[in-house]
Gaussian input, Z-matrix of N, CA and C with variables (Angstrom, degrees):
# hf/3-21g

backbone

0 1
 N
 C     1     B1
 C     2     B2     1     A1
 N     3     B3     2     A2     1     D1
 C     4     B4     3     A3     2     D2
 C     5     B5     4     A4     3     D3
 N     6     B6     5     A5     4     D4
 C     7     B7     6     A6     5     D5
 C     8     B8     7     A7     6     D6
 N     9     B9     8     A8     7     D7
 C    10    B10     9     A9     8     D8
 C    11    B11    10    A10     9     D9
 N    12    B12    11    A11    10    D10
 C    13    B13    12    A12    11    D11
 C    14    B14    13    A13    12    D12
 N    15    B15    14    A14    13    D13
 C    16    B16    15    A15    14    D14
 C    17    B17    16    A16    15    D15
 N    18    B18    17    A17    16    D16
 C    19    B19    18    A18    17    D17
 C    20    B20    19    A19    18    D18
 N    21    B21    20    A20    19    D19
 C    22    B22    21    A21    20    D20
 C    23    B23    22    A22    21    D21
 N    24    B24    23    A23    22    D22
 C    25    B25    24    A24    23    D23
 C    26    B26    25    A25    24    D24
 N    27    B27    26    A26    25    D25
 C    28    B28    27    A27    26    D26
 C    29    B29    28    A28    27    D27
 N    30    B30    29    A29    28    D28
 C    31    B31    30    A30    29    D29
 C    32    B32    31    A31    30    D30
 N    33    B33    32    A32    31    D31
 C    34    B34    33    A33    32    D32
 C    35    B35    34    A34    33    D33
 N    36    B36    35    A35    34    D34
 C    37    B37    36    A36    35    D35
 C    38    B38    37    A37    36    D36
 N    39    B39    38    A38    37    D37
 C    40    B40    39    A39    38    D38
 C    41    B41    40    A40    39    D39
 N    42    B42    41    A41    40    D40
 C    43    B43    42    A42    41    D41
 C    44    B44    43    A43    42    D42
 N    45    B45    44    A44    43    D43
 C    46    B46    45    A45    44    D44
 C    47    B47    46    A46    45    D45
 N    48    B48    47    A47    46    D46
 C    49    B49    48    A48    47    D47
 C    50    B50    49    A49    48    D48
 N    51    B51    50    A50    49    D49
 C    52    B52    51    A51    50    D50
 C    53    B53    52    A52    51    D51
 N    54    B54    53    A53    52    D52
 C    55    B55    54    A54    53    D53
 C    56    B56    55    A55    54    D54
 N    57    B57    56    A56    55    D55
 C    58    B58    57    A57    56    D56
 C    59    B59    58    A58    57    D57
 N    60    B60    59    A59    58    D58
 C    61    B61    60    A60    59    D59
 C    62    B62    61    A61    60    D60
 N    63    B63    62    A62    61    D61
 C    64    B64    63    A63    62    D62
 C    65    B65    64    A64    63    D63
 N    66    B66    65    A65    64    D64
 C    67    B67    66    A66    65    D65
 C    68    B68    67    A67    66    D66
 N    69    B69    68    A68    67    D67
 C    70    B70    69    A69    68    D68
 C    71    B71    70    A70    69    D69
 N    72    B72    71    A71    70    D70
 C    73    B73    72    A72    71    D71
 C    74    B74    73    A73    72    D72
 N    75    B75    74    A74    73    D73
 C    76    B76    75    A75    74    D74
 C    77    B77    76    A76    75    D75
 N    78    B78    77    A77    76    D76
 C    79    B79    78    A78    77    D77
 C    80    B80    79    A79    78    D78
 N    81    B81    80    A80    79    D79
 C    82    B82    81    A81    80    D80
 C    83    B83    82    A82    81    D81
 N    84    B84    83    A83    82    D82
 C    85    B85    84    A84    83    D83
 C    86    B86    85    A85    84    D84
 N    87    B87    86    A86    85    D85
 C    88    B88    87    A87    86    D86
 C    89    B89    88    A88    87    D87
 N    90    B90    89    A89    88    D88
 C    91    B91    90    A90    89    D89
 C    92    B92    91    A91    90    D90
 N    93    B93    92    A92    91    D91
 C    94    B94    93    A93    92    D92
 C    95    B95    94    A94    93    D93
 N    96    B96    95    A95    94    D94
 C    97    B97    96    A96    95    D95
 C    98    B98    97    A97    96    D96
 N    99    B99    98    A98    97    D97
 C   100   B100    99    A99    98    D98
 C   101   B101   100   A100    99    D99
 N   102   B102   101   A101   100   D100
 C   103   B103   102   A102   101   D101
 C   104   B104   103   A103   102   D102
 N   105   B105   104   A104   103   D103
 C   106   B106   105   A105   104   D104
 C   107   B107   106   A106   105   D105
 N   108   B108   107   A107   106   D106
 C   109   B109   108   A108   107   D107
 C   110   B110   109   A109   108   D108
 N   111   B111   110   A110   109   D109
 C   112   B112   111   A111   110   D110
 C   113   B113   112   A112   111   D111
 N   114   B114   113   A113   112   D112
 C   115   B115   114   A114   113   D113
 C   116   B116   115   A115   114   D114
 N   117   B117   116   A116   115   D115
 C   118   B118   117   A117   116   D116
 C   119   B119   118   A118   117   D117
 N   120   B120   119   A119   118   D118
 C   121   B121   120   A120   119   D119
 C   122   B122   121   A121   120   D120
 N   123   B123   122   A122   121   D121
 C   124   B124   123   A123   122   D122
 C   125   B125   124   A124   123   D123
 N   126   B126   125   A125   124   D124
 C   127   B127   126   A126   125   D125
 C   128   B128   127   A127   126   D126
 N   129   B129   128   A128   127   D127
 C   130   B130   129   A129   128   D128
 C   131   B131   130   A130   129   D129
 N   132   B132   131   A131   130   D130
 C   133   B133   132   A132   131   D131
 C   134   B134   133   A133   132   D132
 N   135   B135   134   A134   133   D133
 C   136   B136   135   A135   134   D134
 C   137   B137   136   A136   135   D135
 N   138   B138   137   A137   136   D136
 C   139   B139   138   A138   137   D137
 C   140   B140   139   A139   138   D138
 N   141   B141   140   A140   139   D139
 C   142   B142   141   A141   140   D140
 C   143   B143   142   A142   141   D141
 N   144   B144   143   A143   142   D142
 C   145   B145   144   A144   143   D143
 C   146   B146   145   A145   144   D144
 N   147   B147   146   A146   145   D145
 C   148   B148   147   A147   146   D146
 C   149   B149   148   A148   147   D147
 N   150   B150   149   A149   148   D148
 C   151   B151   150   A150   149   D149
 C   152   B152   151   A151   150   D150
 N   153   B153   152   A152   151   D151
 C   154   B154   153   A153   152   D152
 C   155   B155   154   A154   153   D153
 N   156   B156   155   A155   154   D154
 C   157   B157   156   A156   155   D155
 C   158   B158   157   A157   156   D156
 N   159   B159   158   A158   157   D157
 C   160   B160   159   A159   158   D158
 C   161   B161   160   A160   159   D159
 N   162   B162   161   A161   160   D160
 C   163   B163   162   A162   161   D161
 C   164   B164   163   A163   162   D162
 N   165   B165   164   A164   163   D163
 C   166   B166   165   A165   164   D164
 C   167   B167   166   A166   165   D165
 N   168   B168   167   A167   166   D166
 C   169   B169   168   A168   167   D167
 C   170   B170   169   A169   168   D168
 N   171   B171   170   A170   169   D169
 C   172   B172   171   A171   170   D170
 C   173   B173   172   A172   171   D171
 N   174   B174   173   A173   172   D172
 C   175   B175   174   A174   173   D173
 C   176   B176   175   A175   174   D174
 N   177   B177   176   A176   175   D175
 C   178   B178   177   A177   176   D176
 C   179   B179   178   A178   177   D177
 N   180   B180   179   A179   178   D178
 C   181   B181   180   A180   179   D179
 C   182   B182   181   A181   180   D180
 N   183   B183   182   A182   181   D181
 C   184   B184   183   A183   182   D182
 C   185   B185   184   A184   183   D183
 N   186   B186   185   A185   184   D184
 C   187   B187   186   A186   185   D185
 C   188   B188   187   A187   186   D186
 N   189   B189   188   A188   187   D187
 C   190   B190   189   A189   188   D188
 C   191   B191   190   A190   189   D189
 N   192   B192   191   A191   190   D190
 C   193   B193   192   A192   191   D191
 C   194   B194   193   A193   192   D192
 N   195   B195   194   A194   193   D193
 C   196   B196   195   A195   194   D194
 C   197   B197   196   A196   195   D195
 N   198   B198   197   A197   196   D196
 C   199   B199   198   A198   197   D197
 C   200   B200   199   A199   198   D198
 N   201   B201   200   A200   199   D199
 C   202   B202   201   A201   200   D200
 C   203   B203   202   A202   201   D201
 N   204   B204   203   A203   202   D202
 C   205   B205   204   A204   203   D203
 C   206   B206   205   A205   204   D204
 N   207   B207   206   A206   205   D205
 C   208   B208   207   A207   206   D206
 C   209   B209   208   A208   207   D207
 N   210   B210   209   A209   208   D208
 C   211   B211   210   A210   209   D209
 C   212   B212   211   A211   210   D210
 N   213   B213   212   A212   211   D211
 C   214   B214   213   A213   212   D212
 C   215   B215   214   A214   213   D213
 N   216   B216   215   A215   214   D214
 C   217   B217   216   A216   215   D215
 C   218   B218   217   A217   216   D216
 N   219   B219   218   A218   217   D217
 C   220   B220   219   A219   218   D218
 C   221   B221   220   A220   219   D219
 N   222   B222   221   A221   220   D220
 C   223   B223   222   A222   221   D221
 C   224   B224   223   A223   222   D222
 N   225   B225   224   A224   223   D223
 C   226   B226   225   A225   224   D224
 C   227   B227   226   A226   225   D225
 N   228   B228   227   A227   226   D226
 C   229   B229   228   A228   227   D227
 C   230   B230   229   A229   228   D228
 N   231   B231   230   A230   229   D229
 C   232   B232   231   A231   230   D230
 C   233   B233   232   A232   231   D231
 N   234   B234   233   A233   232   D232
 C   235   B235   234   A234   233   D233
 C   236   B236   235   A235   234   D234
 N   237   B237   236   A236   235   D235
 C   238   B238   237   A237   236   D236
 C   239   B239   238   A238   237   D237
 N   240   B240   239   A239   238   D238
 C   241   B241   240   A240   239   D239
 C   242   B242   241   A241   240   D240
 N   243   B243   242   A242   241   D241
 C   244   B244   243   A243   242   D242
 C   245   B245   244   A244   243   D243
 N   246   B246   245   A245   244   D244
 C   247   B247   246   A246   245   D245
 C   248   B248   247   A247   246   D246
 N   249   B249   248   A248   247   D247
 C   250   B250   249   A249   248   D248
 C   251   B251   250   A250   249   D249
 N   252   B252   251   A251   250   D250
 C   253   B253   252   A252   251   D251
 C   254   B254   253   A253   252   D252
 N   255   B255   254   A254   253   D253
 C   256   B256   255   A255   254   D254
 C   257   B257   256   A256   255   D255
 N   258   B258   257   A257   256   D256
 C   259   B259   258   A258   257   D257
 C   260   B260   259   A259   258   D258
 N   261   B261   260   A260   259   D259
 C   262   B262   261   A261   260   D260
 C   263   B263   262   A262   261   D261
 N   264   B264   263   A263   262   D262
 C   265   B265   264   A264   263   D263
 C   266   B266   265   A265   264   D264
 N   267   B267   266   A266   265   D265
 C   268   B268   267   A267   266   D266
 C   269   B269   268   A268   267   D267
 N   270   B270   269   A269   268   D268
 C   271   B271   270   A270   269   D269
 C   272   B272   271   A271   270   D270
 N   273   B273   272   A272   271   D271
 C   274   B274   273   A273   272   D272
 C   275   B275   274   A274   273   D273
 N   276   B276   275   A275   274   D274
 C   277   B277   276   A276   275   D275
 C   278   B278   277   A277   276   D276
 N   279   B279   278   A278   277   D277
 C   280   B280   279   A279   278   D278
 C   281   B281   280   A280   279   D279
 N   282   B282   281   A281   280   D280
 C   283   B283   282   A282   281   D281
 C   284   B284   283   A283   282   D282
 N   285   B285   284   A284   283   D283
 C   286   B286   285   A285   284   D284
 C   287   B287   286   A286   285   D285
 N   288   B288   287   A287   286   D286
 C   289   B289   288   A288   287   D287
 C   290   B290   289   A289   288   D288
 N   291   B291   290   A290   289   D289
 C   292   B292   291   A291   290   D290
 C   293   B293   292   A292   291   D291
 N   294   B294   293   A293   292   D292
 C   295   B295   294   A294   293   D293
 C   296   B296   295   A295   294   D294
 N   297   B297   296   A296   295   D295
 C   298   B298   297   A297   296   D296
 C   299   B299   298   A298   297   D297
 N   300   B300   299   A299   298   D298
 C   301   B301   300   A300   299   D299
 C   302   B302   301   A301   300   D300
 N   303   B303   302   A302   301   D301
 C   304   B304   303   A303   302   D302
 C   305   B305   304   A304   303   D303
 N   306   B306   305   A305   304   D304
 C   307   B307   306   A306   305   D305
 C   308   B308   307   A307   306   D306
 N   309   B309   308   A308   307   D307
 C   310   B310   309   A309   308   D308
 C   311   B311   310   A310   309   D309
 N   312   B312   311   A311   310   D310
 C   313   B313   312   A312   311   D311
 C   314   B314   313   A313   312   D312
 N   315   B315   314   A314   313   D313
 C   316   B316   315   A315   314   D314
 C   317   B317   316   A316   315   D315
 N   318   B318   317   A317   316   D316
 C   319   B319   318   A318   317   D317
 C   320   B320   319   A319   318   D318
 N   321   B321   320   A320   319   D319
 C   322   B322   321   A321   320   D320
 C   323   B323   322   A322   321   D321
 N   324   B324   323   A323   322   D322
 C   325   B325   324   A324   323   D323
 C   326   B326   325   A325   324   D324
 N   327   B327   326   A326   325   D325
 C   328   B328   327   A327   326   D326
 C   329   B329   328   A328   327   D327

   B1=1.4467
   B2=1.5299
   B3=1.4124
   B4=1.6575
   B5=1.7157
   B6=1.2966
   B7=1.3454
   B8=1.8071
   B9=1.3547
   B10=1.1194
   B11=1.4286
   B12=1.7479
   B13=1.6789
   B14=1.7216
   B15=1.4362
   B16=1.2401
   B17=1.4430
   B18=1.3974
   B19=1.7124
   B20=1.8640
   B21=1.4496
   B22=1.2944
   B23=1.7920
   B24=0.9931
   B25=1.3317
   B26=2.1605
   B27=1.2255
   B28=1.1477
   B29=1.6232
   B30=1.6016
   B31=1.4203
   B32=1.5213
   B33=1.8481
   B34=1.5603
   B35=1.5847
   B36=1.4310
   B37=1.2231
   B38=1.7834
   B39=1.4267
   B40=0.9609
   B41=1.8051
   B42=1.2157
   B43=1.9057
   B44=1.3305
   B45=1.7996
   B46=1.4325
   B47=1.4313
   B48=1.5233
   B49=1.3936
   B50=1.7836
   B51=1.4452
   B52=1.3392
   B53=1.4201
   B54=1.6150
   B55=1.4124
   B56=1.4553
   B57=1.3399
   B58=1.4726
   B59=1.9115
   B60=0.9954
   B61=1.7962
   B62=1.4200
   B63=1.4415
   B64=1.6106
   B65=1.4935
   B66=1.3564
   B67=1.5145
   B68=1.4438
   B69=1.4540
   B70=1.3180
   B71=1.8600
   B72=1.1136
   B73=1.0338
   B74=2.1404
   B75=1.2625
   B76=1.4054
   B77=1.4055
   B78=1.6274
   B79=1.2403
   B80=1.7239
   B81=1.1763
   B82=1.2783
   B83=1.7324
   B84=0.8353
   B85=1.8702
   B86=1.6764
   B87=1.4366
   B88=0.9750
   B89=1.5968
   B90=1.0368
   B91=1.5900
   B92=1.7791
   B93=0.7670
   B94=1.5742
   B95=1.4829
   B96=1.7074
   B97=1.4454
   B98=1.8259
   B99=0.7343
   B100=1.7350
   B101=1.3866
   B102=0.8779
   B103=1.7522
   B104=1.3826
   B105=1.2551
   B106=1.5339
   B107=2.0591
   B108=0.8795
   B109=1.8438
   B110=1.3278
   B111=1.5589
   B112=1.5672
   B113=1.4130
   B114=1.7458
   B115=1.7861
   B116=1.2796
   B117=1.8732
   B118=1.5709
   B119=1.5885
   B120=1.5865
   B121=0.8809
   B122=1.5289
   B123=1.8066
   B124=1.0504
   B125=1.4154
   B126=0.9407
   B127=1.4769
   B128=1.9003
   B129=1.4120
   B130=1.9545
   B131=1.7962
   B132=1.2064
   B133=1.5837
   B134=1.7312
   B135=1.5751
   B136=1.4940
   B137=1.3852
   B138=1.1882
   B139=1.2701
   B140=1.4652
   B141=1.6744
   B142=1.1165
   B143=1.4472
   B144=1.5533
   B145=1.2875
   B146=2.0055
   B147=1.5164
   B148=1.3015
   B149=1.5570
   B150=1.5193
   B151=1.6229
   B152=1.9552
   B153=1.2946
   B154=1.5408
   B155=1.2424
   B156=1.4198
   B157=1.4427
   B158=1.3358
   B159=1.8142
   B160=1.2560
   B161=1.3501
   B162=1.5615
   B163=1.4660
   B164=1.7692
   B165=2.0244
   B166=1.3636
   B167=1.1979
   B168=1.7866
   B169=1.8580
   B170=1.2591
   B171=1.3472
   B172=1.6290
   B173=1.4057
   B174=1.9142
   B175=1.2729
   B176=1.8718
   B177=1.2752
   B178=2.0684
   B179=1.9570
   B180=1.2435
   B181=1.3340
   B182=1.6431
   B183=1.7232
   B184=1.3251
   B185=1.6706
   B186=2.1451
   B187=1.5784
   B188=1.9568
   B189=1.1276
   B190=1.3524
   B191=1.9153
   B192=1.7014
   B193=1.5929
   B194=1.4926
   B195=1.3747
   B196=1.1570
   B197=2.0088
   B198=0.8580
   B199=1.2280
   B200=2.1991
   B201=1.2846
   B202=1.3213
   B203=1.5304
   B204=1.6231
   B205=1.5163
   B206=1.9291
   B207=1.2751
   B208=1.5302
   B209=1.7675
   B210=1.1729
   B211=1.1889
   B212=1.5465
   B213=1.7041
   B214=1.5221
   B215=1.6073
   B216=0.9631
   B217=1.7935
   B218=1.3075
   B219=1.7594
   B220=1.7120
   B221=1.7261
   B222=1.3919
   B223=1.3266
   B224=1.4608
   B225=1.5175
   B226=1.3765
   B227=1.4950
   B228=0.8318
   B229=1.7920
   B230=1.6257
   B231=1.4532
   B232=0.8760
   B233=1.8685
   B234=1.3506
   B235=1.6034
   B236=1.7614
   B237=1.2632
   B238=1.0774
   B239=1.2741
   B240=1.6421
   B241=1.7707
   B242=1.3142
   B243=1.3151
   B244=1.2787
   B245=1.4002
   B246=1.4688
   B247=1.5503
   B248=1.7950
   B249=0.7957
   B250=1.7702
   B251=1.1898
   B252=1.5417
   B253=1.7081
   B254=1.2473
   B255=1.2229
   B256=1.4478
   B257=1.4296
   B258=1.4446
   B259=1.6684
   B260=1.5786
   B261=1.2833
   B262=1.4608
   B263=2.0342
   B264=1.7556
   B265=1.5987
   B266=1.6488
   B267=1.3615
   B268=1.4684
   B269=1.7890
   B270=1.5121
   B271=1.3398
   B272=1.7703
   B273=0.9465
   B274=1.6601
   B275=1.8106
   B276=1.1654
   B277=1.9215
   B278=1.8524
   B279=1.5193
   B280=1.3419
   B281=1.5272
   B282=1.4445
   B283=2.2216
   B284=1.6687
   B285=0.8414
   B286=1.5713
   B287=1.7301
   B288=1.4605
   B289=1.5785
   B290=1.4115
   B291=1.2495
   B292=1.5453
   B293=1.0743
   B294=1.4376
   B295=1.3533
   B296=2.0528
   B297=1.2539
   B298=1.7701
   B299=1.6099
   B300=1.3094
   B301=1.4265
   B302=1.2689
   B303=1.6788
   B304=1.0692
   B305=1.6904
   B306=1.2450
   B307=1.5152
   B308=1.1492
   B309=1.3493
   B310=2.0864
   B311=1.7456
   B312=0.8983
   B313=0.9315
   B314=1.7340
   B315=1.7889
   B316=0.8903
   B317=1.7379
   B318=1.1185
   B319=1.4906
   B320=1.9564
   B321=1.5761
   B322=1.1840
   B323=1.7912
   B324=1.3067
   B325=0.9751
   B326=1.5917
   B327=1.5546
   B328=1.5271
   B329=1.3703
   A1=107.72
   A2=112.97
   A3=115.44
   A4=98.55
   A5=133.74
   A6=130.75
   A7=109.31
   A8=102.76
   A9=108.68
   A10=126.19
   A11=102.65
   A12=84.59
   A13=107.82
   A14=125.24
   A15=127.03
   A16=146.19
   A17=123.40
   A18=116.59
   A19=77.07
   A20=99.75
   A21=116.84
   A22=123.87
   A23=126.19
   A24=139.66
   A25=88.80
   A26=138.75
   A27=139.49
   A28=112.63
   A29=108.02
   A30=119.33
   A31=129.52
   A32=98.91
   A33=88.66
   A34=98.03
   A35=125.15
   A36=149.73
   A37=101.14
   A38=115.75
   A39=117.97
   A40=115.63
   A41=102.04
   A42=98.35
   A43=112.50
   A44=97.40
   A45=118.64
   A46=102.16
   A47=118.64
   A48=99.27
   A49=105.53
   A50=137.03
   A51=134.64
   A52=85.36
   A53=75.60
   A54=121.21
   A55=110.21
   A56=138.26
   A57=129.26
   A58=112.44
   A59=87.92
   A60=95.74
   A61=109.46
   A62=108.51
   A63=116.04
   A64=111.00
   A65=96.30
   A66=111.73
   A67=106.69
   A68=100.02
   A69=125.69
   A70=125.48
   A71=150.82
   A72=144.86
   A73=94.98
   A74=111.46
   A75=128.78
   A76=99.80
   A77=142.61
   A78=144.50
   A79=117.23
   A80=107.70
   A81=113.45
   A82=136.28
   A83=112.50
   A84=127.80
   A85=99.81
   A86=106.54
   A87=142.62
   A88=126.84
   A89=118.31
   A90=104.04
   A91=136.77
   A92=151.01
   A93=149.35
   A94=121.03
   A95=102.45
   A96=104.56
   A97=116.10
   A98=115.73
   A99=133.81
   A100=105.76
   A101=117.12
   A102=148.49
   A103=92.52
   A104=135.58
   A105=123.12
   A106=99.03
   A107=101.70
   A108=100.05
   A109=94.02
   A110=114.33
   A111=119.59
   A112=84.41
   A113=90.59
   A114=114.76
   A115=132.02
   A116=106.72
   A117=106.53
   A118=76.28
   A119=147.01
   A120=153.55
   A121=137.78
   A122=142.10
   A123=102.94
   A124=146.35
   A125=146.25
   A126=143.14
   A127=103.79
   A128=85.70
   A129=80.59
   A130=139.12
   A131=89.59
   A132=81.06
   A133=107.66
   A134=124.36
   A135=124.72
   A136=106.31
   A137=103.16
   A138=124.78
   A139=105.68
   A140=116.75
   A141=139.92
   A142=102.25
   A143=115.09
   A144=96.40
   A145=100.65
   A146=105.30
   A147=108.09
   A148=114.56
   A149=90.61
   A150=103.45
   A151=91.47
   A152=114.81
   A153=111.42
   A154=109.74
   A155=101.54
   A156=119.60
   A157=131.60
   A158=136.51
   A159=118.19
   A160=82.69
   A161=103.55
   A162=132.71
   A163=89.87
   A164=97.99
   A165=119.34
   A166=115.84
   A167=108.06
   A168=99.16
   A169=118.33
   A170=103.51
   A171=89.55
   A172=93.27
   A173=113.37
   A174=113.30
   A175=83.43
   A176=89.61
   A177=93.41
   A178=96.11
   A179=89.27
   A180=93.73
   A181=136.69
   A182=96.96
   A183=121.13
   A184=109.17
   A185=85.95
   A186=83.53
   A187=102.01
   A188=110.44
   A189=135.42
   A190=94.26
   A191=121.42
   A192=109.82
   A193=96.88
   A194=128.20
   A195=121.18
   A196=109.94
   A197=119.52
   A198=121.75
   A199=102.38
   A200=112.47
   A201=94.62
   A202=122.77
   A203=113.38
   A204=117.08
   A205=93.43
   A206=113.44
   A207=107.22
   A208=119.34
   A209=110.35
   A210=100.79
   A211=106.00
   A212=111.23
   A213=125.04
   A214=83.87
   A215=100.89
   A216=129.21
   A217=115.92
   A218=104.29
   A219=122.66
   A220=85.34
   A221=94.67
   A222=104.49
   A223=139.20
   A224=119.30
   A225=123.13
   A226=111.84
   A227=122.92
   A228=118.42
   A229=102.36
   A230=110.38
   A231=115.18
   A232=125.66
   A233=111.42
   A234=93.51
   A235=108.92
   A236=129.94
   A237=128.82
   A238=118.32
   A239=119.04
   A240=107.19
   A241=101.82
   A242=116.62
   A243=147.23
   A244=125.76
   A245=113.78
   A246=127.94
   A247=108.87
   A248=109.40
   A249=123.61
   A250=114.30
   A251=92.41
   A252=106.78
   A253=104.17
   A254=132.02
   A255=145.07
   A256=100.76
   A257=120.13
   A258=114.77
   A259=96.12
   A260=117.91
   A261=125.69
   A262=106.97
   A263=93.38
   A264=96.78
   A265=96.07
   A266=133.63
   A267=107.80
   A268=84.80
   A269=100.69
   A270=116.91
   A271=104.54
   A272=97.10
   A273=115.81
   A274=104.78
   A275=92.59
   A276=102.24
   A277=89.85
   A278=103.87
   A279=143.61
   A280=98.96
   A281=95.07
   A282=98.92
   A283=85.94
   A284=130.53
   A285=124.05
   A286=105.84
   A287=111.50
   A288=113.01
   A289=117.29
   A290=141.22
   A291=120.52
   A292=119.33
   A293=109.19
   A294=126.45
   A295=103.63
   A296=92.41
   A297=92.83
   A298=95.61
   A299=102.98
   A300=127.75
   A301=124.53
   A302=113.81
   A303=127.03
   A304=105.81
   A305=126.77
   A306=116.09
   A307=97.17
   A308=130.19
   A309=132.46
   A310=113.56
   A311=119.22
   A312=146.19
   A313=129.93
   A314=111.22
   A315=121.92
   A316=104.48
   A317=134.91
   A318=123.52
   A319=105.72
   A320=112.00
   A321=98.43
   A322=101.40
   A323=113.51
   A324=109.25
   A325=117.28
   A326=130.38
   A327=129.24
   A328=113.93
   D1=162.97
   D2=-160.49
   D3=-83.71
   D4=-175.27
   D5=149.47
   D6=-64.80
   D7=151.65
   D8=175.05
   D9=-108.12
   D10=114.67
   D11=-173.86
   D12=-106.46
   D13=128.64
   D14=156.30
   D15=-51.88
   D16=84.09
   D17=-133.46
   D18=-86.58
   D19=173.47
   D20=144.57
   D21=-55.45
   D22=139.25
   D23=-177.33
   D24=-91.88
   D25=113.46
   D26=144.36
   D27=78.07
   D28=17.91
   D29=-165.43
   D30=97.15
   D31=-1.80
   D32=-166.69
   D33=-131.18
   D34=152.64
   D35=-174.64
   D36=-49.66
   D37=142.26
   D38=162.60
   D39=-127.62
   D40=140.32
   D41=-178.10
   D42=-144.07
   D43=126.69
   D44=-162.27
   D45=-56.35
   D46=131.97
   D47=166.15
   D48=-125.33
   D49=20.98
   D50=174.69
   D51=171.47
   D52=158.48
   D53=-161.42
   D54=-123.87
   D55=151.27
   D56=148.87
   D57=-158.23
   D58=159.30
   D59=179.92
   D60=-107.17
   D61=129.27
   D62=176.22
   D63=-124.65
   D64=142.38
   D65=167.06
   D66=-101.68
   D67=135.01
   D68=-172.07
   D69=-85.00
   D70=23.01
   D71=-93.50
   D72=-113.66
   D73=-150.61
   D74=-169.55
   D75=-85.16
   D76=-6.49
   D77=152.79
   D78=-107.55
   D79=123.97
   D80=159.32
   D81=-31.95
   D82=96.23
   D83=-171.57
   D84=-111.75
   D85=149.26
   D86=176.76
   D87=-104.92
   D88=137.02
   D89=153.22
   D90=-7.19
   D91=132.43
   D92=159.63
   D93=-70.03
   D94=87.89
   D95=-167.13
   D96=-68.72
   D97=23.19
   D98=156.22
   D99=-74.10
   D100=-67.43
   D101=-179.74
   D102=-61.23
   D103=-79.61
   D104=-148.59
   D105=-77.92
   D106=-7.59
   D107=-170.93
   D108=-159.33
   D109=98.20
   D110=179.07
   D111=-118.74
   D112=140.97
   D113=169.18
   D114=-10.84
   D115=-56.16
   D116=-150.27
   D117=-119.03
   D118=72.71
   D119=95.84
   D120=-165.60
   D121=-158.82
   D122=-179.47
   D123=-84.69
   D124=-179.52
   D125=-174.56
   D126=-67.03
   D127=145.95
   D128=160.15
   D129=-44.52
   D130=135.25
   D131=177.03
   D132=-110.72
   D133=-23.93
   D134=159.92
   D135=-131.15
   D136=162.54
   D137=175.76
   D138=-132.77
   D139=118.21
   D140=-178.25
   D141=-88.59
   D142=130.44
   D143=-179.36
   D144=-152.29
   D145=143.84
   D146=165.55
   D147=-134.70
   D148=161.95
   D149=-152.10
   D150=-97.65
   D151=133.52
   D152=168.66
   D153=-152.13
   D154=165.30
   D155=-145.49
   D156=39.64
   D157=-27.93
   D158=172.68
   D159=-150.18
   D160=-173.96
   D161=-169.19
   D162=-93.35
   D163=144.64
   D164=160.80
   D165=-119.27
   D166=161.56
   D167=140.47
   D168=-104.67
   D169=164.82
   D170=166.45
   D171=-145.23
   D172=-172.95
   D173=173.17
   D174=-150.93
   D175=171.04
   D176=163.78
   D177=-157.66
   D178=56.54
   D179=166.85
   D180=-129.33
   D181=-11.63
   D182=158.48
   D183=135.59
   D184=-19.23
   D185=-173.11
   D186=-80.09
   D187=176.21
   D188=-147.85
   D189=-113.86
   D190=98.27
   D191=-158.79
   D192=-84.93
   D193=167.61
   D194=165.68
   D195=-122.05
   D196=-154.73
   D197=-166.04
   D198=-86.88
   D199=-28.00
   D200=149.79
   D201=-132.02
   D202=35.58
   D203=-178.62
   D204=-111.48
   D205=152.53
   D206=179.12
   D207=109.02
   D208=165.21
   D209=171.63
   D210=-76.35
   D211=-171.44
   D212=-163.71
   D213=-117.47
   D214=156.88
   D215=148.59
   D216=-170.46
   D217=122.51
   D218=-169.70
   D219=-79.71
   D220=160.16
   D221=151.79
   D222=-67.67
   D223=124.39
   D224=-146.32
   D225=98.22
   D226=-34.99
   D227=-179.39
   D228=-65.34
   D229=151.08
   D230=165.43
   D231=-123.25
   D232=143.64
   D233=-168.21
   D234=-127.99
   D235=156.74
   D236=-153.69
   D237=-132.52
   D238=98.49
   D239=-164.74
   D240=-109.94
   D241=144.45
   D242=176.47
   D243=-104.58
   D244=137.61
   D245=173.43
   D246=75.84
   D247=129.06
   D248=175.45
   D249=-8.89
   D250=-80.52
   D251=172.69
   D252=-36.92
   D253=-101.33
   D254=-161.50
   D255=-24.47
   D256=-34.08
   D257=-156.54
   D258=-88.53
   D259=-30.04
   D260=-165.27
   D261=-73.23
   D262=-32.09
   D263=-172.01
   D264=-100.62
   D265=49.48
   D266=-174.32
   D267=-117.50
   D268=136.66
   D269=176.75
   D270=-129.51
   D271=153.12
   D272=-177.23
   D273=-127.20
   D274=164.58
   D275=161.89
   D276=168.72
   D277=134.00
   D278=175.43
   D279=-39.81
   D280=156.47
   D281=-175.54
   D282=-113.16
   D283=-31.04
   D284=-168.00
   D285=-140.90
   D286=-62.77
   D287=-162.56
   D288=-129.17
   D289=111.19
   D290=-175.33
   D291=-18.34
   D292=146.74
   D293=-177.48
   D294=-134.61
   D295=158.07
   D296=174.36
   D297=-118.69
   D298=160.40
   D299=177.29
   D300=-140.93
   D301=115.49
   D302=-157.54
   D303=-93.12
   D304=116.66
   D305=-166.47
   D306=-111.42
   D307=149.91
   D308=134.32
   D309=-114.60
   D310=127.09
   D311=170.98
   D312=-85.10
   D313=114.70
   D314=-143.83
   D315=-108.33
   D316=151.70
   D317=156.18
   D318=-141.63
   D319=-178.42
   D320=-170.76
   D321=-93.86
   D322=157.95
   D323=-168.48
   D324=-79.42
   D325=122.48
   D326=-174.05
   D327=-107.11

């Protein structure tokens, strides 16, 4: 995989503030809205994400992916969602075998 560079979102700084690991399994899962929008500040604005051990789908559009509806991501790829919304509706579920998903979580910097 290439180096990864973290651009600005619209000119302005973004800084990771949590992390979490997901297993991917035969139902569609989402993000951990604890994690993506915790209490004492604001919600995510990206979600950094890499794909390991197997291939997913996902979508962040509201629809619900299944094992061949959605985009692809092999294992090792990494994919990159943007803006609230999008981060709040992104669902995954496995094409063949669980998979884990390594997230960081981005907001703008205040």
């Amino acid at each position: 995989m290439a180096n990864l560079i973290m651009a600005p979102v619209g000119g302005q700084d973004l800084t990771v503030f949590a992390y979490e690991d997901i297993t991917v399994a035969d139902s569609s899962i989402g993000f951990t809205t604890a994690t993506i929008a915790p209490s004492t500040h604001g919600p995510a604005h990206r979600a950094f994400v890499t794909t390991e051990t197997d291939s997913i789908r996902w979508t962040c559009d509201g629809t619900t992916p299944t094992s061949t509806k959605g985009h692809l991501s092999y294992a090792g790829e990494a994919i990159e969602i943007e803006g609230i919304a999008n981060v709040a509706a992104f669902r995954a579920i496995r094409v063949t075998t669980d998979a884990t998903l390594r997230v960081s979580y981005s907001r703008f910097y205040r």
